[in-house]
TORGUPA-604071 format. One record per atom (N, C-alpha, C, CB): residue number from 1; atom name; x, y, z. Coordinates in nm, 2 decimals, always signed. Glycine has a CB too. Layout:
N
[NUM,'CA',[X,Y,Z]];
...
***
This chain:
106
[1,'N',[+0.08,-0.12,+0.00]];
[1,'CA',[+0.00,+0.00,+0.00]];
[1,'C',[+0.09,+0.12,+0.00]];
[1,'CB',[-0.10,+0.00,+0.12]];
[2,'N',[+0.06,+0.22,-0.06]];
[2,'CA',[+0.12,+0.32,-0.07]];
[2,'C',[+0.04,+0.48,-0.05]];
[2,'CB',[+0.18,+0.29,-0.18]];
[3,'N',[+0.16,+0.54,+0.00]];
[3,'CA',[+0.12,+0.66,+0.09]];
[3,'C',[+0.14,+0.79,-0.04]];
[3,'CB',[+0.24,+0.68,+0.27]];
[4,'N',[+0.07,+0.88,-0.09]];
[4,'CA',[+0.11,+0.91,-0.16]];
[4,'C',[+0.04,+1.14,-0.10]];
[4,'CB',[+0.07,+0.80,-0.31]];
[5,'N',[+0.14,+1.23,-0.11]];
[5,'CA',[+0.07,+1.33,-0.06]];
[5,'C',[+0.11,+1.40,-0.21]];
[5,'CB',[+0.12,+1.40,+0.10]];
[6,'N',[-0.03,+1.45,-0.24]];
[6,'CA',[-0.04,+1.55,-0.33]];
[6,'C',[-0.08,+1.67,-0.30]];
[6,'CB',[-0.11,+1.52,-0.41]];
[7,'N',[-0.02,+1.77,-0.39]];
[7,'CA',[-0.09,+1.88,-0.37]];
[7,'C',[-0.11,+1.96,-0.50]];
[7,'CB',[-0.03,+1.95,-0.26]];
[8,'N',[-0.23,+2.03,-0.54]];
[8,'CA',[-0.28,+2.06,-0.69]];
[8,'C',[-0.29,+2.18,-0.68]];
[8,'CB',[-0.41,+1.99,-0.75]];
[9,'N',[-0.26,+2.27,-0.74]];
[9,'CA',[-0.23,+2.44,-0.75]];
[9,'C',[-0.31,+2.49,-0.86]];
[9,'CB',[-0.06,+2.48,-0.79]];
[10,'N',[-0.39,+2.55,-0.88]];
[10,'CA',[-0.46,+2.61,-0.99]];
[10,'C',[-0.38,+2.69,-1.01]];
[10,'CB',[-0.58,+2.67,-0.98]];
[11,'N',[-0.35,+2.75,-1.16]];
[11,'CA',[-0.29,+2.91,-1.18]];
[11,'C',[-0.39,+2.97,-1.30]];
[11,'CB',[-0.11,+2.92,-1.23]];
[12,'N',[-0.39,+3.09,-1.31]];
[12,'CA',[-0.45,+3.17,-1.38]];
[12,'C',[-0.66,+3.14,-1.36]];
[12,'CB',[-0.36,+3.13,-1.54]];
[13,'N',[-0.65,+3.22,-1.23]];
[13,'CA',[-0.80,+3.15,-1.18]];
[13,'C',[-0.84,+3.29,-1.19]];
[13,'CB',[-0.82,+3.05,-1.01]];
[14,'N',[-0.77,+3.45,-1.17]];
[14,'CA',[-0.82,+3.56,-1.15]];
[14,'C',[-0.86,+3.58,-1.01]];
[14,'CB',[-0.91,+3.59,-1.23]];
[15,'N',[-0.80,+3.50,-0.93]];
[15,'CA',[-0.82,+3.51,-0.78]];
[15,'C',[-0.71,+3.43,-0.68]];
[15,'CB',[-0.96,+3.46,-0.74]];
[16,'N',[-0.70,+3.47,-0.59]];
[16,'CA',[-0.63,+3.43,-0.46]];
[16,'C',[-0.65,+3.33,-0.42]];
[16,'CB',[-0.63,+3.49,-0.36]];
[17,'N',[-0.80,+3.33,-0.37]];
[17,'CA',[-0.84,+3.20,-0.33]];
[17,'C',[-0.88,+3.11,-0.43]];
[17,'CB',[-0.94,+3.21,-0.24]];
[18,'N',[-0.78,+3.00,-0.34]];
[18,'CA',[-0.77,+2.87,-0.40]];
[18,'C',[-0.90,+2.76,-0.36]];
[18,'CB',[-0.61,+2.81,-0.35]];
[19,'N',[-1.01,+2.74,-0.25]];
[19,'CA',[-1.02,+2.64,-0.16]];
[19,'C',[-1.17,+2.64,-0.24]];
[19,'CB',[-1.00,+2.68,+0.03]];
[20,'N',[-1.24,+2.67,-0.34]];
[20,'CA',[-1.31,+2.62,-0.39]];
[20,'C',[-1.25,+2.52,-0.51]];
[20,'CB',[-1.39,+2.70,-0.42]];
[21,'N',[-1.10,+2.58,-0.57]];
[21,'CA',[-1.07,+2.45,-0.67]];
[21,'C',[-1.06,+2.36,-0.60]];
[21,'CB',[-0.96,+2.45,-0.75]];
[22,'N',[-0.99,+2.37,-0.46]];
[22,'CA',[-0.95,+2.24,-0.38]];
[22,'C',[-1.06,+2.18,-0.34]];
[22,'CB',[-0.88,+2.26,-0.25]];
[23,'N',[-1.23,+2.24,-0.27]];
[23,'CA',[-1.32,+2.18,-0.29]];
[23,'C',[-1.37,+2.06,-0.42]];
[23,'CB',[-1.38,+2.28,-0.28]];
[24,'N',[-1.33,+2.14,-0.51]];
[24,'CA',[-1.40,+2.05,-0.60]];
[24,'C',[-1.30,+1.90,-0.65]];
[24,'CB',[-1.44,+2.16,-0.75]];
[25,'N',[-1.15,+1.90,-0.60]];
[25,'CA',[-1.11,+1.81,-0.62]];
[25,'C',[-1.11,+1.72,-0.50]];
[25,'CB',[-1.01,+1.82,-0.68]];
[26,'N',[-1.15,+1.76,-0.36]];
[26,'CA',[-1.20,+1.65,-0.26]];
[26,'C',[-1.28,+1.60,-0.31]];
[26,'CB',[-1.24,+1.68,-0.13]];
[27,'N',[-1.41,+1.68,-0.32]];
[27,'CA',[-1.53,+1.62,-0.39]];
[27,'C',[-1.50,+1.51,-0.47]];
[27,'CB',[-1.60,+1.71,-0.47]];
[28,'N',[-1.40,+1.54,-0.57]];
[28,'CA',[-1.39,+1.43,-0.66]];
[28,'C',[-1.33,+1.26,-0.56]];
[28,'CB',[-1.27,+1.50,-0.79]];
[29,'N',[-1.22,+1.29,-0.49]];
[29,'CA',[-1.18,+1.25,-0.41]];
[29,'C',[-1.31,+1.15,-0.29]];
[29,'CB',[-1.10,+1.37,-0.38]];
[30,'N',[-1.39,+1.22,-0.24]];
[30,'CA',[-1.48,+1.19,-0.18]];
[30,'C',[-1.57,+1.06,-0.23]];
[30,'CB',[-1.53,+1.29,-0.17]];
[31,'N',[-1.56,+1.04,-0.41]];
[31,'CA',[-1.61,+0.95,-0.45]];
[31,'C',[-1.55,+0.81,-0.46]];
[31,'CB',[-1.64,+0.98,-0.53]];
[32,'N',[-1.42,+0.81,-0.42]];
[32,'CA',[-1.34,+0.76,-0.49]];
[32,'C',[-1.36,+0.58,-0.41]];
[32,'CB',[-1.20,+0.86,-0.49]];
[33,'N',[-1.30,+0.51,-0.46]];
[33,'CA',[-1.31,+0.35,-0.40]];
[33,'C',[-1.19,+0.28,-0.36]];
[33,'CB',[-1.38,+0.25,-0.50]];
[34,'N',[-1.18,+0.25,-0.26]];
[34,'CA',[-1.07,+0.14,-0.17]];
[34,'C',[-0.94,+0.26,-0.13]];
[34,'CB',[-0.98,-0.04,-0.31]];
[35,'N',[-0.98,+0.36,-0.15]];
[35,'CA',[-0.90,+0.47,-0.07]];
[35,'C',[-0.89,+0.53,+0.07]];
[35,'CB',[-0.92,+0.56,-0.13]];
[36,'N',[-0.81,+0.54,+0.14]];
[36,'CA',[-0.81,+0.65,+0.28]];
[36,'C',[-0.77,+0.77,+0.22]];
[36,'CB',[-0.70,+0.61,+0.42]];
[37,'N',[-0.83,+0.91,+0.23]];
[37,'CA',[-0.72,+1.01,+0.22]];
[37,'C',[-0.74,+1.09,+0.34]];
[37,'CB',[-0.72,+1.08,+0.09]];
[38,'N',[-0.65,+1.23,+0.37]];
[38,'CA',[-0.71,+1.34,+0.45]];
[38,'C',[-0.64,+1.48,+0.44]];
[38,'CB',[-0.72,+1.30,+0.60]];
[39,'N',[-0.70,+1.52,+0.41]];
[39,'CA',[-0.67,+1.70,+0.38]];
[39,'C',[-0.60,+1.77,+0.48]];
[39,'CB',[-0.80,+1.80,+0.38]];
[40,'N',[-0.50,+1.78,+0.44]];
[40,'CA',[-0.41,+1.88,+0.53]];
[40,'C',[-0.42,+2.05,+0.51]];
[40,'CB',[-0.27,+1.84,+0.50]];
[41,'N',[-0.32,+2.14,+0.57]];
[41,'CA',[-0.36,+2.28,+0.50]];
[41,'C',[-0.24,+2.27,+0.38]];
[41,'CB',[-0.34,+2.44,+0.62]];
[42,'N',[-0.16,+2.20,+0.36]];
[42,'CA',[-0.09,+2.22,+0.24]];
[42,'C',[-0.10,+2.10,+0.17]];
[42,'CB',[+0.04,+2.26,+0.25]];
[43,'N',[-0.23,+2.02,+0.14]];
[43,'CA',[-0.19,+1.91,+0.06]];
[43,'C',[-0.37,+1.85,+0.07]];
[43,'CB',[-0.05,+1.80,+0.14]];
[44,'N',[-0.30,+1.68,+0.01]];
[44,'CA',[-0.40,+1.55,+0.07]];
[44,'C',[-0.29,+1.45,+0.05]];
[44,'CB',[-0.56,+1.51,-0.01]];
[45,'N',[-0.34,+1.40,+0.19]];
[45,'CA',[-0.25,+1.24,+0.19]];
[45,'C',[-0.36,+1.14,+0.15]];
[45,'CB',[-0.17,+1.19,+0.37]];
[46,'N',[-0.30,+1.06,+0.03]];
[46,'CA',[-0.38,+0.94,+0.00]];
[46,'C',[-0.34,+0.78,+0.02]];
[46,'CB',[-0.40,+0.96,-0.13]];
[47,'N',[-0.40,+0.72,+0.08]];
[47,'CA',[-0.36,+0.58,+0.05]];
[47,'C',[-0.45,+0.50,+0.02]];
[47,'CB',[-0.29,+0.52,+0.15]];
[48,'N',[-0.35,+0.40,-0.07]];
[48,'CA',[-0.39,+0.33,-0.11]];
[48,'C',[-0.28,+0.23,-0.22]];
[48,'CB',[-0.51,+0.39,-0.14]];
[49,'N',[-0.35,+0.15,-0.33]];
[49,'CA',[-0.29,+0.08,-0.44]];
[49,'C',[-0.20,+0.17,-0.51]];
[49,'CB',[-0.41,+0.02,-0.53]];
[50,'N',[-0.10,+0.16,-0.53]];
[50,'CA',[-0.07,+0.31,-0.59]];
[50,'C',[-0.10,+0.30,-0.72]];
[50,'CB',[+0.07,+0.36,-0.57]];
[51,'N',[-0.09,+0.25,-0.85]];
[51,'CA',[-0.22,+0.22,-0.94]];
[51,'C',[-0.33,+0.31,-0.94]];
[51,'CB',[-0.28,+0.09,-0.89]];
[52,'N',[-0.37,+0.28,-0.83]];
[52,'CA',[-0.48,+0.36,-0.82]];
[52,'C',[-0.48,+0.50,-0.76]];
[52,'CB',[-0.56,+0.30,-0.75]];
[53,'N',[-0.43,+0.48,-0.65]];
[53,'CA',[-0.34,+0.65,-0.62]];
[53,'C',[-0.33,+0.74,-0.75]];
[53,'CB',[-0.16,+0.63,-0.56]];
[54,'N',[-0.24,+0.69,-0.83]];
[54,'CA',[-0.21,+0.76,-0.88]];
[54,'C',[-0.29,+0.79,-1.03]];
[54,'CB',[-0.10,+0.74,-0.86]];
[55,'N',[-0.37,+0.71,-1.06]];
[55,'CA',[-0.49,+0.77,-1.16]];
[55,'C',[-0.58,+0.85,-1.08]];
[55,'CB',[-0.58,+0.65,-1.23]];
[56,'N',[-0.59,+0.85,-0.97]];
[56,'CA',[-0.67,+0.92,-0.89]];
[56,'C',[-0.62,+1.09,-0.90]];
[56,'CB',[-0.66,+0.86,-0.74]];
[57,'N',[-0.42,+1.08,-0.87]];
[57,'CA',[-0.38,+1.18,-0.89]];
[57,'C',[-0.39,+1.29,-1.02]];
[57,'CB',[-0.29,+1.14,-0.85]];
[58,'N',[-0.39,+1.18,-1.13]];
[58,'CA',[-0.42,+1.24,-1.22]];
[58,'C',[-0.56,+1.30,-1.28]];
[58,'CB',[-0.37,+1.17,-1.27]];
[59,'N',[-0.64,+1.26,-1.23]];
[59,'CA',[-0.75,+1.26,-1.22]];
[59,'C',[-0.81,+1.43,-1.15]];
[59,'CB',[-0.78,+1.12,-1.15]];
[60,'N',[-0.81,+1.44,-1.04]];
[60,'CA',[-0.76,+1.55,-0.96]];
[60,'C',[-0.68,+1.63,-1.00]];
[60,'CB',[-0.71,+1.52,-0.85]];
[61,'N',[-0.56,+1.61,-1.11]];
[61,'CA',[-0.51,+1.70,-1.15]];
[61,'C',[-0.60,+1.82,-1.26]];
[61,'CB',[-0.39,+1.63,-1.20]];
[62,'N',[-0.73,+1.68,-1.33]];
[62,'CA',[-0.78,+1.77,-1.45]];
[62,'C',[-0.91,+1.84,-1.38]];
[62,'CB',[-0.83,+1.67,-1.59]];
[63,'N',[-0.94,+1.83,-1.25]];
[63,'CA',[-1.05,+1.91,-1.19]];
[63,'C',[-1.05,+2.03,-1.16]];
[63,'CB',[-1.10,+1.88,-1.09]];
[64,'N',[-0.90,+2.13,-1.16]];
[64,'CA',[-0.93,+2.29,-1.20]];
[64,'C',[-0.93,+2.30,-1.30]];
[64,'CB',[-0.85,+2.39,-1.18]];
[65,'N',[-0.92,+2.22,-1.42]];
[65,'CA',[-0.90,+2.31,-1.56]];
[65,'C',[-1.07,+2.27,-1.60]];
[65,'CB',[-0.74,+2.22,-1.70]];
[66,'N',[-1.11,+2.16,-1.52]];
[66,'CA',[-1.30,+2.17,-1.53]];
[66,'C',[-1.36,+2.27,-1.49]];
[66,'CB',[-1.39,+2.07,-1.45]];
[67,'N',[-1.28,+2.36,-1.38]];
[67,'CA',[-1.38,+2.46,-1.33]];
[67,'C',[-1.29,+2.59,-1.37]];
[67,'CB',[-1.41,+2.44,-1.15]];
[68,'N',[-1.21,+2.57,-1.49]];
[68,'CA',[-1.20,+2.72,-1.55]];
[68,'C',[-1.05,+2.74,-1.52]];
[68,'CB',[-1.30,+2.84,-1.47]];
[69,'N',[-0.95,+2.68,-1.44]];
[69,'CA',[-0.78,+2.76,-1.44]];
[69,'C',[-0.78,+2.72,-1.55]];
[69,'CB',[-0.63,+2.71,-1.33]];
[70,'N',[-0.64,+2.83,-1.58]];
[70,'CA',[-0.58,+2.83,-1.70]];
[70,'C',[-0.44,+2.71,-1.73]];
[70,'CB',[-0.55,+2.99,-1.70]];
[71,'N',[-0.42,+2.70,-1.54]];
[71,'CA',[-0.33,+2.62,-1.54]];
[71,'C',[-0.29,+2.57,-1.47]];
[71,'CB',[-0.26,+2.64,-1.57]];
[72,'N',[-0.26,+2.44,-1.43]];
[72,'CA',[-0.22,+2.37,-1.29]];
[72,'C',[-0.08,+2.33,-1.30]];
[72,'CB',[-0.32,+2.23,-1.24]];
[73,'N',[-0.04,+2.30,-1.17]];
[73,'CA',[+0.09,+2.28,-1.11]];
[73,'C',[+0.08,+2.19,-1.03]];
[73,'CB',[+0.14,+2.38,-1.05]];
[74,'N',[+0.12,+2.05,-1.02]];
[74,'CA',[+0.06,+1.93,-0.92]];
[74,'C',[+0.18,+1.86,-0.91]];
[74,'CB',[-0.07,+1.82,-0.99]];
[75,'N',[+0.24,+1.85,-0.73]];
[75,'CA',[+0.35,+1.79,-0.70]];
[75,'C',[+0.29,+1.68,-0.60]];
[75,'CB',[+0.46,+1.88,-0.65]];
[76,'N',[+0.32,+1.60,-0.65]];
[76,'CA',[+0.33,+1.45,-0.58]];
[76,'C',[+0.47,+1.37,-0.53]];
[76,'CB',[+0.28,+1.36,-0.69]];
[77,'N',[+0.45,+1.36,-0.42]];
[77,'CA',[+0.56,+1.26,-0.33]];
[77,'C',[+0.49,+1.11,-0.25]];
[77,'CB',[+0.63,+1.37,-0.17]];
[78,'N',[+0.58,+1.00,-0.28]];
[78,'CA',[+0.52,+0.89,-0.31]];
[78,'C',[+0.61,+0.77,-0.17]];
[78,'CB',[+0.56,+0.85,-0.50]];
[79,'N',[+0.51,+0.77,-0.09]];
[79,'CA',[+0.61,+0.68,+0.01]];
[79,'C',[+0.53,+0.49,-0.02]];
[79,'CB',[+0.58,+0.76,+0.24]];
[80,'N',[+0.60,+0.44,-0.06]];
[80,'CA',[+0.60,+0.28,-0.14]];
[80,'C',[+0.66,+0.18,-0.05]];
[80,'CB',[+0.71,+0.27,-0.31]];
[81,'N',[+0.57,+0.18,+0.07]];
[81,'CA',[+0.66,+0.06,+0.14]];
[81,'C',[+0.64,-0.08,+0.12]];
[81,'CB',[+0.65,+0.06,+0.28]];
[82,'N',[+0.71,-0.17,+0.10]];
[82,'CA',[+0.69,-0.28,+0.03]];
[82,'C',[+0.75,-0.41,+0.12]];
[82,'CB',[+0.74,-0.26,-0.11]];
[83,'N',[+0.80,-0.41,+0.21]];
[83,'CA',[+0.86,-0.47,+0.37]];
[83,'C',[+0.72,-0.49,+0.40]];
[83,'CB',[+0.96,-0.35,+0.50]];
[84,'N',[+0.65,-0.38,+0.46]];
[84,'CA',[+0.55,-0.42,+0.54]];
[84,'C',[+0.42,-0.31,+0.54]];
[84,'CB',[+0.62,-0.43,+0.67]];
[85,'N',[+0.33,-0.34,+0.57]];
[85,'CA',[+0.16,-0.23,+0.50]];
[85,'C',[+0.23,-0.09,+0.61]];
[85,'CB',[-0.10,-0.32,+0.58]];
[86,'N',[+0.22,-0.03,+0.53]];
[86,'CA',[+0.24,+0.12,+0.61]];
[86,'C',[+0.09,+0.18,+0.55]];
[86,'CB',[+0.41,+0.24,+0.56]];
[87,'N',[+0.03,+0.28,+0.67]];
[87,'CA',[-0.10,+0.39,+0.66]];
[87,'C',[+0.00,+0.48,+0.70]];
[87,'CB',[-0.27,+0.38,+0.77]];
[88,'N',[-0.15,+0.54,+0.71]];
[88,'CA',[-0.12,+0.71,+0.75]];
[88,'C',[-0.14,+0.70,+0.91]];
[88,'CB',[-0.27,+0.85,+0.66]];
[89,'N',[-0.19,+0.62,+0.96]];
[89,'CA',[-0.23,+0.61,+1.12]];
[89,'C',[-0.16,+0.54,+1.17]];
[89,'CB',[-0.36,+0.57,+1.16]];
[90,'N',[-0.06,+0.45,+1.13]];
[90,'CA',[+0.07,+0.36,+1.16]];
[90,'C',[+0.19,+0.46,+1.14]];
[90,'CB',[+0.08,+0.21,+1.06]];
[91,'N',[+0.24,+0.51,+1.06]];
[91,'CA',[+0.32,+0.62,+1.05]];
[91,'C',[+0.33,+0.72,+1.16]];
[91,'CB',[+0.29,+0.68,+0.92]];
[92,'N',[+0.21,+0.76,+1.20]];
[92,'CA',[+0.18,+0.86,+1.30]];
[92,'C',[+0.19,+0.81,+1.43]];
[92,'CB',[+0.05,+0.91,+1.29]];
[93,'N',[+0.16,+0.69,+1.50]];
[93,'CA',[+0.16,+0.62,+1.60]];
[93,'C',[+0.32,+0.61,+1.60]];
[93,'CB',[+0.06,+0.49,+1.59]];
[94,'N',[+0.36,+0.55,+1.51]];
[94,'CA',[+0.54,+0.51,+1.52]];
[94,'C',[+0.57,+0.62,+1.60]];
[94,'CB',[+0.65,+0.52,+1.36]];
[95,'N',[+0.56,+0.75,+1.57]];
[95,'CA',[+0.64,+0.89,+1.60]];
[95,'C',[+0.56,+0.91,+1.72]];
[95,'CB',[+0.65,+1.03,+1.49]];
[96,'N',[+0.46,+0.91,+1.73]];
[96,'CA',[+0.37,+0.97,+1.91]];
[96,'C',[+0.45,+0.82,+2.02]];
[96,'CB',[+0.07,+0.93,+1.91]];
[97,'N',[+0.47,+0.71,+1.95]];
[97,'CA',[+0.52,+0.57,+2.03]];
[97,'C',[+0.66,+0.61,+2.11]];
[97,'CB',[+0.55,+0.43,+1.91]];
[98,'N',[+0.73,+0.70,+2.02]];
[98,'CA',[+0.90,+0.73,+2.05]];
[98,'C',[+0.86,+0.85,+2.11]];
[98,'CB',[+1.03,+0.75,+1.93]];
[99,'N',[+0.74,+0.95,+2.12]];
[99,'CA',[+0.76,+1.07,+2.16]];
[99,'C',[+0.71,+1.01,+2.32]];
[99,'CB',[+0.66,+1.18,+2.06]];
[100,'N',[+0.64,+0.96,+2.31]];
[100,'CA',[+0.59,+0.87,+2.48]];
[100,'C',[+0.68,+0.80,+2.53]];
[100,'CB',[+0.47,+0.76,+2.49]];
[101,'N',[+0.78,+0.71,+2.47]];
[101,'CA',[+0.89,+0.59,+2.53]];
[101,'C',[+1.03,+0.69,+2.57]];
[101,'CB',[+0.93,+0.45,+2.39]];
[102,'N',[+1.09,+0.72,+2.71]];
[102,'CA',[+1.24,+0.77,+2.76]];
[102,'C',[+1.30,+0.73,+2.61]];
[102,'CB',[+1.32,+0.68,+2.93]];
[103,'N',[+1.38,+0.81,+2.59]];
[103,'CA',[+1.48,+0.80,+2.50]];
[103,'C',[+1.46,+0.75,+2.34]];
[103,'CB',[+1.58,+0.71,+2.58]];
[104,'N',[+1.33,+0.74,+2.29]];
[104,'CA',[+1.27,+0.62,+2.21]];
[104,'C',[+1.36,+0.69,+2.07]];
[104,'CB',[+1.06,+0.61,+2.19]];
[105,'N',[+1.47,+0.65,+2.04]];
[105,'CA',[+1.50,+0.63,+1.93]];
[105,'C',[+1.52,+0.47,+1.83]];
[105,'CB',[+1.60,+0.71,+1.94]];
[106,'N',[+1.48,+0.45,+1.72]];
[106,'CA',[+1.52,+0.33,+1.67]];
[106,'C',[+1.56,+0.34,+1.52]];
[106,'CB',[+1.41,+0.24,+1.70]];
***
């Protein structure tokens, strides 16, 4: 399973605010099947198949140019663990686990 955080930039929208393009690609996102994701303020972390992740990513990439930018900018970073299933809520636990255990480095 793979962890993948995207983040999609509209340009040439004639405005500042960004958070209705971003609306409309959660939405898209919101439909989506055998996925976890969750919105951060600078992104969305997705997991899942990455296969699928990442038609998803691409997918999400074409939902400002549906609602009118002139032009997007979409950076994706891809964590592929293949040892053992890594989430987004196992990744997080690791670091709160060492932040609670004396000395927890490993």
């Amino acid at each position: 399973m793979a962890l993948v955080e995207l983040t999609v930039i509209p340009l040439g929208t004639g405005s500042t605010s960004l958070s209705g393009f971003v609306a409309g690609c959660v939405k898209f996102l919101q439909q989506a099947e055998g996925i976890q994701y969750q919105l951060t303020p600078m992104g969305t972390i997705i997991e899942g198949e990455l296969s699928v992740v990442l038609e998803l990513a691409r997918q999400m990439h074409e939902q400002p140019f549906l609602a009118g930018a002139d032009r997007v900018t979409t950076t994706i970073r891809i964590d592929d663990r293949r040892d053992k299933e890594a989430t987004m809520q196992g990744k997080v636990a690791a670091v709160e686990s060492k932040l609670i255990s004396a000395g927890g480095t490993d």
